[in-house]
C-alpha positions as CSV (number, residue, x, y, z in Angstrom):
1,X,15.2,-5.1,25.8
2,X,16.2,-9.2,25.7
3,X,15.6,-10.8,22.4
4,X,13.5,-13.3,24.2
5,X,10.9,-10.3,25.7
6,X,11.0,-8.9,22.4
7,X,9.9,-12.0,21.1
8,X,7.1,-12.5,23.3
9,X,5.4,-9.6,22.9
10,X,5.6,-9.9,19.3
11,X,4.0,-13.4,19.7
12,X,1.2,-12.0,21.9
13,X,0.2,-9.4,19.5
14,X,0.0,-12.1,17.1
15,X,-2.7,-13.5,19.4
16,X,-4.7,-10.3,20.3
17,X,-4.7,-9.9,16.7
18,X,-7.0,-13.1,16.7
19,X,-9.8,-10.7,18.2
20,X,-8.7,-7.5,16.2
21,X,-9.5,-7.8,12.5
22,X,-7.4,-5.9,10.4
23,X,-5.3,-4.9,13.1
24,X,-1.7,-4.4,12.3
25,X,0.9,-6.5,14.6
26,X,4.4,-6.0,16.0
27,X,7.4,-7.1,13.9
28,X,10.6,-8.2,14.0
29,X,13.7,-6.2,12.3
30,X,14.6,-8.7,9.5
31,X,17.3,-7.1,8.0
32,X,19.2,-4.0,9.3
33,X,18.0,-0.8,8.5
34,X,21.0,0.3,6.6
35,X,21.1,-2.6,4.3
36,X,17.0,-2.0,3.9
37,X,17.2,1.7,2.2
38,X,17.0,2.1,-1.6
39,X,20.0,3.8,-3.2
40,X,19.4,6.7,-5.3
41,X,19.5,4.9,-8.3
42,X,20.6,8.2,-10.0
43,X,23.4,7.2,-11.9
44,X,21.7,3.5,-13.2
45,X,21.4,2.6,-17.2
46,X,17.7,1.3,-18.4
47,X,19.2,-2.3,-18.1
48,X,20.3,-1.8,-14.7
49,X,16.7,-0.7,-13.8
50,X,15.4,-3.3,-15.5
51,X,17.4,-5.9,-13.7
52,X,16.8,-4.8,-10.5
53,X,12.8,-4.8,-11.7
54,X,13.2,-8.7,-12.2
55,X,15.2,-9.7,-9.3
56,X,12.1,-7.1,-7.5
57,X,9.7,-9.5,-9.1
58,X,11.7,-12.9,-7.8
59,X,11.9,-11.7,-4.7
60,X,8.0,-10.4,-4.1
61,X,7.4,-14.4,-5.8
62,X,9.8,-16.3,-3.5
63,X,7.9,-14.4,-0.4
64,X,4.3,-15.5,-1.5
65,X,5.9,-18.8,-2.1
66,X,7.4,-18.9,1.4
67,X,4.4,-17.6,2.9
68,X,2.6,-20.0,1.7
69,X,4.8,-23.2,3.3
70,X,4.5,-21.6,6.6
71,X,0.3,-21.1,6.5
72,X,0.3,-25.1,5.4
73,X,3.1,-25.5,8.6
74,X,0.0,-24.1,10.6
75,X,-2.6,-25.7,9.1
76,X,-0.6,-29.0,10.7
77,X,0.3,-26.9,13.9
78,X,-3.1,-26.0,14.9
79,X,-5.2,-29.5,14.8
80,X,-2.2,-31.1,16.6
81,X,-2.5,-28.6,19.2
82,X,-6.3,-29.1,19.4
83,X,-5.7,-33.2,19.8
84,X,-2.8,-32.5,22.6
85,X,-5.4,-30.5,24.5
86,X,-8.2,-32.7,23.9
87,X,-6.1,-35.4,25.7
88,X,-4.7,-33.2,28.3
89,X,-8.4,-32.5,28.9
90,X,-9.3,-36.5,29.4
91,X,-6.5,-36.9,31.5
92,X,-7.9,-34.1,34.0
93,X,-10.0,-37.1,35.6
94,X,-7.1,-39.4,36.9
95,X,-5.7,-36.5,38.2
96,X,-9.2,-36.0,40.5
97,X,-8.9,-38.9,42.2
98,X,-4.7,-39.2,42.6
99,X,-5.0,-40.4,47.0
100,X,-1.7,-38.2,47.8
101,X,-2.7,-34.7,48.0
102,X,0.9,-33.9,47.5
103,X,1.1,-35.4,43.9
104,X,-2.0,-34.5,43.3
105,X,-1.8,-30.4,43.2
106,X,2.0,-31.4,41.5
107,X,-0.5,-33.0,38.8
108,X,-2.8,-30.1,38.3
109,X,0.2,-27.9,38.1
110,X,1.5,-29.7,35.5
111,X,-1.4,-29.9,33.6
112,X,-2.2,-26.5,33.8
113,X,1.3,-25.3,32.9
114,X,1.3,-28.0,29.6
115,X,-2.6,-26.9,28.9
116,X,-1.2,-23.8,28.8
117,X,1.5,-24.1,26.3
118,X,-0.5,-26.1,23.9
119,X,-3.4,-23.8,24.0
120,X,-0.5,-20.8,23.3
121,X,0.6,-22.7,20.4
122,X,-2.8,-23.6,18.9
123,X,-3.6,-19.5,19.1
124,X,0.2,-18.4,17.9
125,X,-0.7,-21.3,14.5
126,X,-3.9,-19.7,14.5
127,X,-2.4,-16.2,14.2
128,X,-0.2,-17.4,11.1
129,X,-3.6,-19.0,9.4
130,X,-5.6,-15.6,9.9
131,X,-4.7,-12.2,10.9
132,X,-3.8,-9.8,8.8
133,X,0.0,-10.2,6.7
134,X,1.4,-6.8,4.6
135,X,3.3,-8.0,1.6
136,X,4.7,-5.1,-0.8
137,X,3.2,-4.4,-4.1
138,X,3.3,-1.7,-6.9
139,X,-0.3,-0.7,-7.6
140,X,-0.8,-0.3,-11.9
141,X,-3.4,2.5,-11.3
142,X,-0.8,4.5,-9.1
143,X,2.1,4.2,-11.4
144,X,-0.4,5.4,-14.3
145,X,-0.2,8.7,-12.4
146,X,3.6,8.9,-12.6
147,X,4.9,11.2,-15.1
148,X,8.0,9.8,-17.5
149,X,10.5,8.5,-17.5
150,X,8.5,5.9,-15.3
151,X,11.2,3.2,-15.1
152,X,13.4,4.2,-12.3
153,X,10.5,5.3,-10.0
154,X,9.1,1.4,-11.3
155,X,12.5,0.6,-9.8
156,X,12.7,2.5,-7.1
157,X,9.0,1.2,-6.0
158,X,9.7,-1.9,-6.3
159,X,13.3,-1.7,-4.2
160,X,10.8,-0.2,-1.7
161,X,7.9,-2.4,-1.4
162,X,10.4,-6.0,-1.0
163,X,11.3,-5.3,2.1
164,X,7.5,-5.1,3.6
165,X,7.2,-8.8,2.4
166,X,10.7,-10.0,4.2
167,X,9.9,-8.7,7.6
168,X,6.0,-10.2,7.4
169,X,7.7,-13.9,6.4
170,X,10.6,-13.3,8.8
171,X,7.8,-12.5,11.5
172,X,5.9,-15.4,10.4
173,X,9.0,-17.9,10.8
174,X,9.8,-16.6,14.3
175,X,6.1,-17.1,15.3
176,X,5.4,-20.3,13.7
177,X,8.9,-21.4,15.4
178,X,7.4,-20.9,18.8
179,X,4.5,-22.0,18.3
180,X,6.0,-25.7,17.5
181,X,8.6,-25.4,20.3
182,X,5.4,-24.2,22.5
183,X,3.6,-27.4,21.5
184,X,6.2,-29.5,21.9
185,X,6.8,-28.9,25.4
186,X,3.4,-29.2,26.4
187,X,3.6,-32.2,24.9
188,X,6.5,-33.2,27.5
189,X,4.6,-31.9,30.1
190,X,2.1,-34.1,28.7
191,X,3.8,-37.2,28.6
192,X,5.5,-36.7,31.9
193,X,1.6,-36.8,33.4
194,X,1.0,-40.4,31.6
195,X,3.8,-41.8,32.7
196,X,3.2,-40.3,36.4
197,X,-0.5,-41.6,36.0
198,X,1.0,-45.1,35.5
199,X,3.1,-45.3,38.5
């Protein structure tokens, strides 16, 4: 399957999600699958586990962190989109009464594909802003049922949970990504129609 298909549907479960609370979404493959597993960690000193804990810890930090620059990307994304179609909508009524029917049904086509687009991009920033986004953790109560030594299953539980986080921001990138590029060509589309309204 193309990258670009594989892209889209991962975009539109983004946006059926919308209407599915809790429901969990498509995702893209962020990092190979062979670079994902954890090691054995068999042969690794009490500093070496602790490192890896910290760097862990860094990295579960740096996603929140990230996370968090791409919901305030959306929290622009979305009321931009709403304005775009707001206008598209007020320029619906120059379009009615264009004289050539010719130009005219070029108009509406326009319009509809830009509506379109922008309306696609105001869901997809939507998406970002609400449905549900995994992020790895290590739960206190469940390691209190590990028996010792407890810090290389910390480690090992930690190794594990990182890459949950990557793939939600990476998925979160790609879709906030198309929702721009899906705004900004409506708003082409858009201008394109002013300028044609003018003439």
């Amino acid at each position: 399957m193309s990258s670009f298909i594989l892209e889209a549907r991962v975009y539109f479960d983004h946006i059926v999600a919308l209407a599915i609370p809790g429901r969990r979404v498509r995702s893209h493959q962020v990092v190979p699958p062979e670079m994902a597993a954890v090691g054995a960690l068999d042969d690794w000193q009490d500093d070496d586990l602790g490192l890896l804990i910290e760097e862990c810890r860094r990295s579960l930090d740096s996603q929140q962190t990230r996370f968090d620059r791409l919901r305030t990307t959306a929290q622009v994304v979305l009321p931009i989109s709403i304005a775009v179609l707001v206008v598209f909508g007020s320029g619906l009524r120059r379009i009615v009464l264009e004289p050539t029917n010719a130009v005219r049904y070029g108009m509406y086509g326009a319009w509809a594909l830009g509506s379109s687009l922008v309306l696609l991009s105001a869901l997809g920033a939507a998406a970002t802003l609400s449905i549900r986004s995994d992020f790895g953790s290590v739960q206190p109560t469940l390691l209190s049922q590990l028996h010792p030594p407890l810090k290389k299953q910390i480690a090992k539980a930690y190794a594990g949970q990182v890459m949950v986080g990557e793939t939600t921001v990476g998925t979160r990138i790609t879709v906030i990504r198309d929702s721009i590029t899906l705004l900004a060509l409506g708003g082409v589309l858009q201008v394109g129609l002013s300028i044609m309204n003018v003439f």
